[in-house]
C-alpha positions in Angstrom: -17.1 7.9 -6.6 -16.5 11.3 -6.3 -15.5 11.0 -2.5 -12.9 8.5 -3.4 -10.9 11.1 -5.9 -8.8 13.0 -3.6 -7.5 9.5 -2.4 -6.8 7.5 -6.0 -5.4 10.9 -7.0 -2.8 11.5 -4.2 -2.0 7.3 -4.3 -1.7 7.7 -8.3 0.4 10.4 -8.0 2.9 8.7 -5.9 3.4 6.1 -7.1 3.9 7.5 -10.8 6.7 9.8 -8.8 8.1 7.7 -6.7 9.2 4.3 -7.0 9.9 3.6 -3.5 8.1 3.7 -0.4 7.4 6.9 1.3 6.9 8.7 4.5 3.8 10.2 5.1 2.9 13.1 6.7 1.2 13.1 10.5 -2.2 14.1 12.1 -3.3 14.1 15.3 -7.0 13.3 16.1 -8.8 13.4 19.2 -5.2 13.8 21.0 -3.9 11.0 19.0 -0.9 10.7 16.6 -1.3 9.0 13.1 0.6 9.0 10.3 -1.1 10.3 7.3 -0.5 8.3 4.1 0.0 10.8 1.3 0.8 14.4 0.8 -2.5 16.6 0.6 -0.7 19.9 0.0 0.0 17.8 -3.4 -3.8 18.0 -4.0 -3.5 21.4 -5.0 -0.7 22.1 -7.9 -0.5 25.6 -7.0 -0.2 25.0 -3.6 2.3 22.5 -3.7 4.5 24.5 -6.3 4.3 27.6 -3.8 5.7 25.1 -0.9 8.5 23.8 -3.1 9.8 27.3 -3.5 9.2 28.2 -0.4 11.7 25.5 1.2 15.3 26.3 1.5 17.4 24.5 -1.6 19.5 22.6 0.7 16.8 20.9 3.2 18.0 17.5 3.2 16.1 14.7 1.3 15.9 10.6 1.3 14.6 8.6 -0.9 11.8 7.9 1.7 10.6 11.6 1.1 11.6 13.3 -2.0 9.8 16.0 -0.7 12.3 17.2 1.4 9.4 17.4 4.0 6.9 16.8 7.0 3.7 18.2 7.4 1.7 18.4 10.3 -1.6 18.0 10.0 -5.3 18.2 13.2 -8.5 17.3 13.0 -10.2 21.1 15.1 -13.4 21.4 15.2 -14.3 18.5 12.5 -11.9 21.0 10.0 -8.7 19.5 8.7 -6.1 22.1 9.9 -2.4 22.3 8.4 -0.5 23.3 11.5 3.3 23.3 10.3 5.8 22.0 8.2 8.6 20.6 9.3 12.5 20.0 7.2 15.5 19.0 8.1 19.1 21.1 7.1 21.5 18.9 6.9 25.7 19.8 7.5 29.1 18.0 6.8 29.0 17.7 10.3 25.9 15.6 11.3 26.0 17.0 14.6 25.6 20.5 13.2 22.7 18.8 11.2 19.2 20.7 12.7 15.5 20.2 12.4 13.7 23.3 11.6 9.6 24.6 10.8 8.5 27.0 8.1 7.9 30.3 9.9 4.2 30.7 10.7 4.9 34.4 8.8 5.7 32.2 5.5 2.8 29.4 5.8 0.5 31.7 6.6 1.1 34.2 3.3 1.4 31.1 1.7 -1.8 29.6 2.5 -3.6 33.3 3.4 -6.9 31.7 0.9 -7.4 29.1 3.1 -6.9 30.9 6.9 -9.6 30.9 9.1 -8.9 32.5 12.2 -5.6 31.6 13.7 -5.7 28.4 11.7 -5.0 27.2 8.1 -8.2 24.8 7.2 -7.2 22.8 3.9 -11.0 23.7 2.2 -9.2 23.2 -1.0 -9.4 19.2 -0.2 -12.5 17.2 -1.6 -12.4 14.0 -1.1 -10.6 10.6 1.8 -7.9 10.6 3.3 -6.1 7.3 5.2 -4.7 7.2 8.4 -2.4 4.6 9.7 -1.2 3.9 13.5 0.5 0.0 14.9 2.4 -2.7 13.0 2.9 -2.8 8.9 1.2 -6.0 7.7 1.9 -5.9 4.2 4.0 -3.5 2.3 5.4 -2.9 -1.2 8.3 -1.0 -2.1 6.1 2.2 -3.8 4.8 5.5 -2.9 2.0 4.4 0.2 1.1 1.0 -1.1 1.1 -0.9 2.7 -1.6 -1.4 5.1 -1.2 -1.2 9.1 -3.5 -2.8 12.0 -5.2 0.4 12.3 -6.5 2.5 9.1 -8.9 5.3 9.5 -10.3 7.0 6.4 -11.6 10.4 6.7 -14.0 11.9 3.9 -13.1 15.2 3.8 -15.5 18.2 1.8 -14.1 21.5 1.1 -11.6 20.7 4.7 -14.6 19.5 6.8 -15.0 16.4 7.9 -18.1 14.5 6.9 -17.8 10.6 7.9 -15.4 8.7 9.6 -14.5 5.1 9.3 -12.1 2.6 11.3 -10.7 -0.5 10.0 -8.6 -3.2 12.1 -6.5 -4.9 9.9 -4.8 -8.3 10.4 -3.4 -11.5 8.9 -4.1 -15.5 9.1 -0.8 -17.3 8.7 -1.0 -20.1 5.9 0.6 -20.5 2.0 1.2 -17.8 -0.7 3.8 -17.1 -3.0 5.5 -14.4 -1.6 5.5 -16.1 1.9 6.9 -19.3 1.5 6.6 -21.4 4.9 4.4 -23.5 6.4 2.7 -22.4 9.7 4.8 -24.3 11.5 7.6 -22.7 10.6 9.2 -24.8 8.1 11.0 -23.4 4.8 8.6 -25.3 3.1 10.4 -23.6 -0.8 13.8 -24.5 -0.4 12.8 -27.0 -3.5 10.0 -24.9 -4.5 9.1 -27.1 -7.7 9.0 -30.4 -5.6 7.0 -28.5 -2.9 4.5 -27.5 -5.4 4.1 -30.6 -7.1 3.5 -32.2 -3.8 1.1 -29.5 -2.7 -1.0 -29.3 -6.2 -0.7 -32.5 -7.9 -1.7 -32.8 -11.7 -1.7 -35.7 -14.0 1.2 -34.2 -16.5 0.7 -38.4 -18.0 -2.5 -37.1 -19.2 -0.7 -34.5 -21.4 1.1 -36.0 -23.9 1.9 -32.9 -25.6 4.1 -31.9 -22.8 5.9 -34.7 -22.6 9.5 -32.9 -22.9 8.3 -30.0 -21.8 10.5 -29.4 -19.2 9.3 -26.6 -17.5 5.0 -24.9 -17.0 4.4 -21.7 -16.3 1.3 -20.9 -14.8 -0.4 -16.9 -14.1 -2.5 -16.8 -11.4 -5.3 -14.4 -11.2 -9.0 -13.0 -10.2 -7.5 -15.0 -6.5 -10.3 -14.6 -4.1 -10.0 -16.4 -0.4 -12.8 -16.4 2.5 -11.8 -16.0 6.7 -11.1 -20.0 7.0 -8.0 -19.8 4.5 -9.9 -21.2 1.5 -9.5 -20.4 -1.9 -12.9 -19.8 -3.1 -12.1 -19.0 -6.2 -9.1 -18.0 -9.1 -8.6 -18.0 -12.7 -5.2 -20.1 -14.1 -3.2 -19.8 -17.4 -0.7 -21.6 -18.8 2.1 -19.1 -20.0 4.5 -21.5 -20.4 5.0 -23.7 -23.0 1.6 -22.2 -24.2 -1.9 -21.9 -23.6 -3.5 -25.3 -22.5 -6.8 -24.3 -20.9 -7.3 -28.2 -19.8 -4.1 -27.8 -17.6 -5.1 -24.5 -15.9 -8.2 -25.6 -14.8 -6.7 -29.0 -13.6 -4.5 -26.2 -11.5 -7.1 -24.4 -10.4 -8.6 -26.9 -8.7 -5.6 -28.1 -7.3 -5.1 -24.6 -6.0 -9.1 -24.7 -4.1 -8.7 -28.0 -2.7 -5.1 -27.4 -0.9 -5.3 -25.5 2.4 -4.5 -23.0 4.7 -4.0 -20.1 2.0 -2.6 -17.1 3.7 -5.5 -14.6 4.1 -5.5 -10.6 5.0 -8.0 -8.9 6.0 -8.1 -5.3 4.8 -10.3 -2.1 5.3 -12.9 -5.0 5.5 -12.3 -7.0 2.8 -10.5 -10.7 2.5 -7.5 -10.5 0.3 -5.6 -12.8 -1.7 -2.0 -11.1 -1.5 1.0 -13.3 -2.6 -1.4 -15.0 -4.6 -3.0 -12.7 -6.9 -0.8 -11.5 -9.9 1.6 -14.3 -9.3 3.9 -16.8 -11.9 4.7 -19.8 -10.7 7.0 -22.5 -12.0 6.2 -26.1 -11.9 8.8 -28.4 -13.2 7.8 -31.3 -15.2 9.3 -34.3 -13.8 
């Protein structure tokens, strides 16, 4: 549990600050260039106060980076080694707009605790860190919350590395809420009520109490799917006109017997995105 608290801390700190997605930082490993996905200078509150002050006031900032910077990050040695940190100074003129580094004078008083050598080794880091390189395969509009095809998570203890794990992530087309065709390309949600109604059918006769009801809302949630595109499992309420758990579990088997969901395969898990979380409407006709 304890290896996994530099990580949730950085990701919950994000995304209470920013509402948006960000850029990370970058690493290189092994002669290879990822970008890091968080800020571990933010780890330490110190620190990261300390940098703030350090930057000039009018380094330019987007609301991909708040910050206002870049750091660059290697893995030497198995040590995680902050090599420099990078901001833009933006002008009227964007062509007089210029891309400069802290001065290796200011990181290093800055980070004088942590230098070993020639090198600043981030020992005050306990804890993973994630490493992204290729496409984005699933992304929300917050702080780091996306995947890529490749993730690497470091452990990191007091800035040495301690275990290494790879993950290739990808997607198997089929339905989901928040990807609405068909395989085969067709916009299968134009009418999204009668395409639901054809693709989980219930026996609304059999509910007399909702006979003009004219509209169901139903929360989907606890969605679970396996490699083949199967929903294996999920849990249904009716929202909408009110509870009816007869009705939800008449969806939820509708849901498990229609087929291909979309799957995604992440960090070596099967997961349900665009399903799980999700209110749909299914109009009573």
């Amino acid at each position: 549990m304890e290896r996994f608290l530099l990580f949730f801390t950085l990701t919950l700190m994000t995304l209470t600050l920013y509402a948006t997605g960000q850029e990370g930082d970058v690493i290189y490993m092994d002669g290879e260039k990822w970008e890091l996905l968080g800020k571990p200078v933010y780890a330490d509150s110190v620190l990261s106060r300390e940098l703030k002050e350090a930057l000039p006031k009018d380094r330019g900032w987007t609301t991909a980076n708040w910050s206002g910077y870049t750091a660059f990050w290697s893995i030497q040695q198995e040590k995680l080694c902050l090599d420099s940190i990078q901001y833009t100074v933006y002008d009227a003129d964007p062509k007089k707009s210029r891309t400069e580094c802290l001065s290796a004078d200011v990181l290093f008083r800055m980070f004088k605790k942590y230098v070993d050598g020639n090198r600043i080794v981030a020992t005050w880091l306990n804890g993973d860190i994630r490493m992204a390189s290729g496409k984005v395969i699933y992304y929300q509009h917050s702080g780091y919350e996306r995947n890529y095809e490749n993730e690497r998570f470091i452990s990191i203890e007091h800035g040495k590395v301690c275990n290494v794990k790879d993950y290739q992530n990808y997607v198997v087309d089929g339905f989901s809420f928040d990807h609405p065709t068909r395989p085969q390309g067709q916009n299968y949600l134009n009418n999204i009520s009668a395409n639901l109604r054809e693709m989980f059918p219930l026996h609304l006769e059999q509910y007399p109490e909702l006979a003009d009801v004219k509209r169901i809302m139903f929360h989907i949630k606890r969605a679970r799917v396996n490699a083949q595109g199967h929903l294996v499992e999920c849990e249904v309420k009716v929202v909408r006109p009110g509870d009816n758990p007869r009705l939800a579990a008449e969806m939820a088997e509708a849901m498990k017997a229609y087929h291909p969901w979309r799957v995604m395969f992440i960090n070596g898990e099967y997961r349900a995105y665009g399903i799980e979380g999700y209110v749909i409407r299914y109009d009573n006709k």
